[in-house]
C-alpha positions in Angstrom: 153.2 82.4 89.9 151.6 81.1 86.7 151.7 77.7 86.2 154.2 77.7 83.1 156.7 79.4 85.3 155.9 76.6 88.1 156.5 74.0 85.3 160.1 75.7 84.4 161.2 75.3 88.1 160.3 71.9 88.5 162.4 71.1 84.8 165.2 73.0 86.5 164.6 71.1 89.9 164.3 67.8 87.6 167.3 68.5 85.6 169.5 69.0 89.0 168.7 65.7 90.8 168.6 63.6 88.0 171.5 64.8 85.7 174.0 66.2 88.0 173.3 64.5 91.6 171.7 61.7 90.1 173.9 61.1 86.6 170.8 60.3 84.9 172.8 61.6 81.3 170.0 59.6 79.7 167.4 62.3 80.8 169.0 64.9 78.9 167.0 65.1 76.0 164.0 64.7 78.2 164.8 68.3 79.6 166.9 69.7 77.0 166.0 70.9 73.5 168.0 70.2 70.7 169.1 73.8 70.3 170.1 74.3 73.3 173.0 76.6 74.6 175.4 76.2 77.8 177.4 79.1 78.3 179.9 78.4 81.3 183.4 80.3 81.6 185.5 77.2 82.3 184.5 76.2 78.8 186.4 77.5 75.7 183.2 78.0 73.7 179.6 77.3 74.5 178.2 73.8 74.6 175.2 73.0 72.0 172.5 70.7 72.6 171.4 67.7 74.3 174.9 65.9 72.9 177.1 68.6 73.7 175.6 69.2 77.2 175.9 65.7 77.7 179.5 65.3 77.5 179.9 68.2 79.1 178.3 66.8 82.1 180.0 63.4 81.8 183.4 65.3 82.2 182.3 67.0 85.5 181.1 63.7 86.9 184.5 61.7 85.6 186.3 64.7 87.7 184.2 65.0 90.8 182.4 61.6 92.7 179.4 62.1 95.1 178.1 65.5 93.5 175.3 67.4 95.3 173.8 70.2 95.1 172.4 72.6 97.2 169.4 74.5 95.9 170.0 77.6 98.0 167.0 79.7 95.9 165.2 79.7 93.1 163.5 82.7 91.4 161.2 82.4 88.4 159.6 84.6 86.0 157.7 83.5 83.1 160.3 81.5 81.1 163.4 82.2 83.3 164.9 80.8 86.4 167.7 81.7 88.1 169.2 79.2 90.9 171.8 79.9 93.3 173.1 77.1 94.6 176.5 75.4 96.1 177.9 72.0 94.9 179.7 69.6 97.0 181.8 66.7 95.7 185.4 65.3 95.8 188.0 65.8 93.2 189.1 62.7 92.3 189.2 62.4 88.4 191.3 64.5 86.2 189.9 68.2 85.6 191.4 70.1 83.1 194.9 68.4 83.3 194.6 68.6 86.7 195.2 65.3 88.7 192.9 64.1 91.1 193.2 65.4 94.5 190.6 63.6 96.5 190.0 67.2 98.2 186.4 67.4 99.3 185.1 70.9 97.6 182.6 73.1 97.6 181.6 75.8 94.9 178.7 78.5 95.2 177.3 79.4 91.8 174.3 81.2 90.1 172.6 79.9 87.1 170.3 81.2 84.5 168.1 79.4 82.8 165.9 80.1 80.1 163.4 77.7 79.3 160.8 77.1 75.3 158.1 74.6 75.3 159.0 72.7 78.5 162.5 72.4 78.2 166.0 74.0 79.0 167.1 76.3 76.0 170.0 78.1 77.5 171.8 78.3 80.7 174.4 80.6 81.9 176.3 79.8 84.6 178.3 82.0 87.2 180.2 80.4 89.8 183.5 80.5 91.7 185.7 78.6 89.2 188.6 80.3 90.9 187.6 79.0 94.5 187.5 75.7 92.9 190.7 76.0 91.7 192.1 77.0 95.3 190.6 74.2 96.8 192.5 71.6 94.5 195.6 73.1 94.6 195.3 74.6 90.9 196.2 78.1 91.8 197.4 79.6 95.4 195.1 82.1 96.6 196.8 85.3 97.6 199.0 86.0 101.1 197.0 88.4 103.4 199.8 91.3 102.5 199.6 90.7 98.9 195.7 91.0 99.5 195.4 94.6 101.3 198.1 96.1 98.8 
């Protein structure tokens, strides 16, 4: 592993404990460059730089207390890094219209990062939005006959 790519995963490792377990938002434009892009389907268009991400990150925490996340891997190759990883927090600020549950939840998720000059330029993120939704009540998840039709 060369040592750029060893300096991407520790932004990425940074940028998890401090911003989203830590809600550090005043790091962000430490390890996130000012045209910076965060794609995430739960978002109706993407999110653009430092301010944007920001807010978008201030939501999540005003819907979910005691976030955490699980680094579960983390793969890196030159200037990208993929993390799969699982969050746990509680539901207990509004999400989407959605009113607070207090359900404890837990989402598994990929992310891919791509990283310019020692900070995040663009992030994609897959994860189980719909599992989420289960978990607070937002949508029922299927009966087993409706499943095996």
């Amino acid at each position: 592993m060369s040592i750029e790519t060893a300096d991407n995963e520790a932004v990425v490792h940074r940028e998890i404990r401090e911003v989203w377990d830590g809600g550090d938002f005043d790091a962000i434009p430490d390890l996130v460059a000012e045209d910076f892009v965060f794609h995430n389907p739960m978002l109706d268009e993407p999110a653009h730089g430092p301010d944007g991400y920001r807010k978008v990150v201030e939501a999540f925490h005003d819907s979910f207390s005691d976030m955490e996340h699980e680094v579960e891997g983390m793969y890196a190759v030159d200037d990208v890094v993929v993390t799969r990883y699982t969050t746990r927090a509680t539901h207990d600020g509004e999400l989407m219209g959605i009113a607070p549950t207090g359900t404890k939840i837990e989402v598994t998720g990929i992310v891919i990062d791509h990283l310019k000059d020692g900070k995040l330029a663009e992030r994609y993120v897959n994860d189980d939005a719909l599992g989420l939704f289960e978990q607070i009540g937002a949508v029922e998840p299927p009966t087993e006959s409706e499943s095996t039709d």
